[in-house]
Wavefront OBJ file of the C-alpha trace (Angstrom):
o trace
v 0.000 0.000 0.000
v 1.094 3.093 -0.860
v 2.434 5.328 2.022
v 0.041 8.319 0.873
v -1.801 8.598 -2.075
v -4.669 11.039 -3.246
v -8.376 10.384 -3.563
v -7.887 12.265 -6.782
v -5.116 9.745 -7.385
v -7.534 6.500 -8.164
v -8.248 5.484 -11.561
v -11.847 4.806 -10.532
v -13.655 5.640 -6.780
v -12.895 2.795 -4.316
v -16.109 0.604 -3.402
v -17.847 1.335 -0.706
v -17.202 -0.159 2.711
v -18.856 -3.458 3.552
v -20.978 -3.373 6.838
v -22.939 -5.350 8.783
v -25.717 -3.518 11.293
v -25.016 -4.049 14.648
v -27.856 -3.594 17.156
v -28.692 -0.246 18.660
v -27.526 1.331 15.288
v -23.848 1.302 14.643
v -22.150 -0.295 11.670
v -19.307 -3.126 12.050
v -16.874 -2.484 8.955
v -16.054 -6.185 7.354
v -12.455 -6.919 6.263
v -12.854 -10.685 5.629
v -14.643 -13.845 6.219
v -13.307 -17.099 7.013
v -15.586 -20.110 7.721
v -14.714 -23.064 9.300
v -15.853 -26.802 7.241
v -17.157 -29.823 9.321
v -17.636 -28.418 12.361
v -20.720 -30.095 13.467
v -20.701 -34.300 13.575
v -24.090 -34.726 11.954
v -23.475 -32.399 8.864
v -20.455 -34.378 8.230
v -21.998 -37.336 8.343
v -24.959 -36.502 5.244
v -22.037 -35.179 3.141
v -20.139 -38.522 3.642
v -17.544 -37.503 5.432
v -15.115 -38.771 8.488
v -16.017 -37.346 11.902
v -12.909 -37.832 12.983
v -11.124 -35.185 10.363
v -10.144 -31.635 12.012
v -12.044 -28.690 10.566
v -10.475 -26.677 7.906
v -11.297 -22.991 6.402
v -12.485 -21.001 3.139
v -13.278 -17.825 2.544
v -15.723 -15.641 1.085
v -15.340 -12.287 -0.029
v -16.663 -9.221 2.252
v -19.236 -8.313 -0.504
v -20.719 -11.128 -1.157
v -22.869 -10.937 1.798
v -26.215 -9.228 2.096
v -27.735 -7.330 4.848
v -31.100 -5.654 5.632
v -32.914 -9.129 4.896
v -32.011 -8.323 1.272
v -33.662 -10.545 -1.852
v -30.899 -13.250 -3.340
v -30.791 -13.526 -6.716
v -30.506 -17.426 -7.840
v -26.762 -17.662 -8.610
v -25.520 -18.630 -12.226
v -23.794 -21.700 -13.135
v -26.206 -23.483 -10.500
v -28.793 -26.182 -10.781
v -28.616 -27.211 -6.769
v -28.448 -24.185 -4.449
v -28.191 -24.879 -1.117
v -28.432 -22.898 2.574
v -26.569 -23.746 5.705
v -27.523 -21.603 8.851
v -24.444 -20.675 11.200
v -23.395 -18.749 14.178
v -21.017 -16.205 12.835
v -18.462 -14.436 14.658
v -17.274 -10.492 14.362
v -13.740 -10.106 15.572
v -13.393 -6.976 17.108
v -9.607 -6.964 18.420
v -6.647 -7.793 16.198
v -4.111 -10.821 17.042
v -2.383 -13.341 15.900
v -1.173 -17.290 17.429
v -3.914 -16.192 19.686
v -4.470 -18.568 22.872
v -7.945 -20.651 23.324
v -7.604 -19.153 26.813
v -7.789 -15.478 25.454
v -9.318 -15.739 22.561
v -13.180 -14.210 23.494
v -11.233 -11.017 23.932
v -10.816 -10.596 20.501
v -14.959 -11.031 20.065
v -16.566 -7.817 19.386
v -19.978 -10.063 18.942
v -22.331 -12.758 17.433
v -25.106 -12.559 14.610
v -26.767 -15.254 12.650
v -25.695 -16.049 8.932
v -25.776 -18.295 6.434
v -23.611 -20.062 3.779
v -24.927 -20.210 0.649
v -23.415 -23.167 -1.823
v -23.284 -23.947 -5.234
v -23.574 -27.566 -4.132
v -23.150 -29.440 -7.239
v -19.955 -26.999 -8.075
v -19.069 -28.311 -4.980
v -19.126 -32.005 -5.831
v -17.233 -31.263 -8.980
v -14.318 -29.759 -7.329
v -14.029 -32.258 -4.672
v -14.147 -35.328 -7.376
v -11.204 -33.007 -9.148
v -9.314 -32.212 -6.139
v -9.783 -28.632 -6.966
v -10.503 -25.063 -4.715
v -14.017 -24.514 -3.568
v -14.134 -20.788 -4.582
v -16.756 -20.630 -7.290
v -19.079 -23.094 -4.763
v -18.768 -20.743 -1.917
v -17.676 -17.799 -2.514
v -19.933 -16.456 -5.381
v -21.881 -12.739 -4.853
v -24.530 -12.620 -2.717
v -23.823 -15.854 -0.927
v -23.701 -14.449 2.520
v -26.892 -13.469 3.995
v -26.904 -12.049 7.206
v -28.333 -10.902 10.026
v -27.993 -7.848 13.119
v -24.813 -8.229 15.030
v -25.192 -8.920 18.769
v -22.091 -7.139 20.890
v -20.749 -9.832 23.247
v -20.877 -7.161 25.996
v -25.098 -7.655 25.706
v -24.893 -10.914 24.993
v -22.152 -12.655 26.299
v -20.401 -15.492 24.688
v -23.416 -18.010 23.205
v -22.034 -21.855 23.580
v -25.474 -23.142 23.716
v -28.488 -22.888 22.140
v -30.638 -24.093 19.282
v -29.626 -22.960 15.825
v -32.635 -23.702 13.187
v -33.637 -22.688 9.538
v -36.933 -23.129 8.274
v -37.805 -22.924 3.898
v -41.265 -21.407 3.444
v -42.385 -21.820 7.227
v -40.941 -25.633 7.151
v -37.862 -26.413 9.423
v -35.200 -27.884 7.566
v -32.451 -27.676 10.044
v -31.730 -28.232 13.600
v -29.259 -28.494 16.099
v -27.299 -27.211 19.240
v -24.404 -24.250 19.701
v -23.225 -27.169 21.838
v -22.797 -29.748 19.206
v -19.977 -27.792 17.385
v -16.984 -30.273 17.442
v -14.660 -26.971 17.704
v -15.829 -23.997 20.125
v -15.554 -20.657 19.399
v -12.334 -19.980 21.079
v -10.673 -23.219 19.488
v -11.918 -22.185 16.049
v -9.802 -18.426 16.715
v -7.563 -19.724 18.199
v -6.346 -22.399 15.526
v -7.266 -20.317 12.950
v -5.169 -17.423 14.179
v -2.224 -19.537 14.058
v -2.419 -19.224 10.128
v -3.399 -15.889 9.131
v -3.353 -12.915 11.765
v -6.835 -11.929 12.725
v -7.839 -8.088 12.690
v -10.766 -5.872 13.740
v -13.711 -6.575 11.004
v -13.240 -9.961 10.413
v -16.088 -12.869 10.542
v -16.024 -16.430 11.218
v -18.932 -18.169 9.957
v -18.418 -21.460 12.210
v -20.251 -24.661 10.732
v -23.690 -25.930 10.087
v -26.016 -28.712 11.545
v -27.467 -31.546 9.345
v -30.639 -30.549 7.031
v -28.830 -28.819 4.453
v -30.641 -28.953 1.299
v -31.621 -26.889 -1.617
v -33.865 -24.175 -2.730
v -35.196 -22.624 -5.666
v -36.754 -19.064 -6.855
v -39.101 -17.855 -4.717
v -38.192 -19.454 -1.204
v -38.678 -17.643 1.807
v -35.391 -18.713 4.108
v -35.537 -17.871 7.445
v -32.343 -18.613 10.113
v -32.352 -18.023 14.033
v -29.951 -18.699 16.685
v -30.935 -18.548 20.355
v -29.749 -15.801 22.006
v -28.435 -14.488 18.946
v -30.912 -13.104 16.976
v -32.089 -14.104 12.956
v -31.071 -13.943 9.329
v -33.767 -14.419 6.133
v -33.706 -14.092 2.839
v -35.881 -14.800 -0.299
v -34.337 -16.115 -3.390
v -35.580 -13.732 -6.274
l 1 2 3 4 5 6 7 8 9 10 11 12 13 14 15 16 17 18 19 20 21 22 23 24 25 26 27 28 29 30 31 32 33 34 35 36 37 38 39 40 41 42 43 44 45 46 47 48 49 50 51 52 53 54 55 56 57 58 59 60 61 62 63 64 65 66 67 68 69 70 71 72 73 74 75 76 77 78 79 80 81 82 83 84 85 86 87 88 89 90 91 92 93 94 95 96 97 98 99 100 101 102 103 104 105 106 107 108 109 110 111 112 113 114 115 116 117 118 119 120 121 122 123 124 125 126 127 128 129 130 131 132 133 134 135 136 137 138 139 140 141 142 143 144 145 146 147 148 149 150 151 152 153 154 155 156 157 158 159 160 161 162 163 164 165 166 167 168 169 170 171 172 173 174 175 176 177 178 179 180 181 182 183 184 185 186 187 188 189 190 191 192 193 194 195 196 197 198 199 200 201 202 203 204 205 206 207 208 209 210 211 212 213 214 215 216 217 218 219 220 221 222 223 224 225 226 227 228 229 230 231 232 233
């Protein structure tokens, strides 16, 4: 980055900040967001997977999510679009090799999201050994909802975590049931990339994942949290 440079300067105007509203009325700026894969036994098992692998991470860009319970348009390139409702986490303090012991220090606070998938881009990248990137981390795949601050809240470790299509609940399950806690998922995380003010960690779903088409109403809540929905237009 340049050590000064003028607005003037810029061969175009810079986008606009991503933000996500946090409750009482303030805006948390987004710098990135990291999610954490297999984090809850039951999801693993109805994608066929081992229970007994770690978690890993992807990304998704800041923009792709959407806010305000915005409309999402059906992606391209998709026949099987699919939702998975999780507990996402705003980092509010920078740090890196963080320890699980310290590691709700660095939570500003908590707000309910969910990760939208290209699933059957999905399956063709994992038969071809290649990156997830156009599954995950296509625009508009983010919806999300009101930021909780920790400091109202506290630290959620329980609770149930549901998503309901059309009024019908799809998915189920327990802020307990997450095979790596909040402070293990910073905490291992930060040992790979240093963490900073305006991130999110979108931390795993429960079994029920499935797809949707034009014109469902998807509605997410956490316990304690708060809610996400969405319609896809």
């Amino acid at each position: 980055m340049p050590r000064s440079f003028r607005v003037a300067d810029l061969v175009f105007p810079a986008p606009q900040p991503v933000v996500v509203p946090v409750h009482g009325g303030s805006f948390f700026p987004v710098r990135r967001i990291y999610c954490v894969g297999r984090n809850y036994a039951e999801h693993i098992k109805e994608m066929g997977n081992d229970v007994r692998d770690p978690p890993f991470f992807f990304a998704k860009p800041a923009d792709a999510i959407l806010i305000d319970g915005e409309d999402m348009p059906y992606p391209q390139q998709t026949a099987d679009l699919h939702f998975e409702i999780e507990l996402v986490v705003a980092i509010g303090k920078d740090g890196r090799d963080i320890a699980e012991a310290y590691a709700l220090e660095h939570v500003f606070g908590y707000a309910a999201g969910i990760d939208m998938t290209r699933r059957d881009l999905q399956a063709v990248a994992k038969k071809a050994g290649r990156p997830w990137e156009m599954a995950k981390a296509f625009d508009h795949s983010a919806p999300m909802g009101t930021i909780q601050p920790a400091g109202a809240i506290g630290h959620p470790a329980k609770g149930a975590i549901t998503l309901s299509v059309n009024g019908t609940e799809r998915q189920r399950g327990d802020l307990s049931d997450q095979i790596w806690t909040v402070p293990e998922a910073i905490a291992y995380l930060s040992g790979f990339v240093a963490l900073r003010a305006g991130d999110l960690i979108m931390t795993g779903t429960p079994a029920g994942v499935g797809a949707v088409v034009k014109g469902d109403v998807i509605e997410g809540m956490i316990e304690g949290v708060g809610t996400v929905r969405t319609v896809i237009a």
